[in-house]
N, C-alpha and C positions, 0 to 999 in steps of 0.2 A: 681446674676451674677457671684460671686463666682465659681459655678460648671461650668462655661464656660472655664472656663483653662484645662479642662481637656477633651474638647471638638476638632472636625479638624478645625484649621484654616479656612476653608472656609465654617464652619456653621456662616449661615448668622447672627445667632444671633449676634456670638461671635465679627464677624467681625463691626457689628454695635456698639456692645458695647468699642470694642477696641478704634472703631474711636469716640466716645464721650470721652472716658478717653483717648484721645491722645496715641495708643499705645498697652494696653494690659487691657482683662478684669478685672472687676473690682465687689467687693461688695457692692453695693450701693442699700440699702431698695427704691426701685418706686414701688409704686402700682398703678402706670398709667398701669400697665399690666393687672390690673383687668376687664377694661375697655374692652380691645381685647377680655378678655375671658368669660366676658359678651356676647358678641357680638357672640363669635362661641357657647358658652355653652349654654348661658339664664341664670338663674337664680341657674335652678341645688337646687344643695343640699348646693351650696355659702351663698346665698343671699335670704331675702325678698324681693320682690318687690313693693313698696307703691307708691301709684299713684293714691291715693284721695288726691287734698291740691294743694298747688302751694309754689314755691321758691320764697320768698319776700327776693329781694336786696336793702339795704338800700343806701343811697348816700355815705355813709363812705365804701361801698366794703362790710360790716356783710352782712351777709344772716342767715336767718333761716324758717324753713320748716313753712307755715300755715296750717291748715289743711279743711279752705274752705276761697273762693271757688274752686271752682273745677277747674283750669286750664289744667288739662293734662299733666302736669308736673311729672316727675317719681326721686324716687332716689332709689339708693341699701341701705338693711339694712344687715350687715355681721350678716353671722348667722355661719362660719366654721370662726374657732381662726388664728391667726396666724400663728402660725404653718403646719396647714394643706393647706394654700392657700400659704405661702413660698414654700411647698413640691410639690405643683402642679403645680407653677410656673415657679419653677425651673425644673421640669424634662421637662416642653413647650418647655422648651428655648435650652433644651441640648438635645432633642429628635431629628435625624437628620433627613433633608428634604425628603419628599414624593419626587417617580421619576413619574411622569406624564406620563401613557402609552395608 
């Protein structure tokens, strides 16, 4: 979030993130953004995709991956560092809106 100060005012990112940090953006590691860019990318050159096994939640909230039976259940395995998915994240976020014609 960092690169958003240096973004207009009414990049919606910015403006989202101002209004969670009361104000003005902020640098705060979320990689709930990975999720979005799952979503528009796939997989890409990010992530593995695993999706033989199921997500066993235990009553205490642990979870860990099984890997039969087969539920249908999927997770991401990073496969680009951190670095390169901070890099890509952040130009998402500071890239300005498409005009819709």
């Amino acid at each position: 979030g960092s690169a958003l100060i240096d973004t207009p005012e009414a990049n919606p990112v910015r403006a989202a993130y101002a209004a969670y940090f009361y104000g003005s953006p902020n640098s705060r590691s979320s990689w709930d953004l990975t999720a979005a860019l799952y979503a528009a990318r796939g997989a890409s050159s990010y992530w593995d995709l695993v999706s033989v096994g199921y997500n066993k939640v235990e009553d205490d909230g642990k979870n860990a991956w099984q890997p039969s039976p087969d539920l249908e259940h999927s997770y991401l395995l990073k496969k680009a560092d951190d670095a390169t998915m901070e890099s890509v994240l952040s130009d998402l976020m500071i890239k300005p809106p498409s005009v819709a014609q």
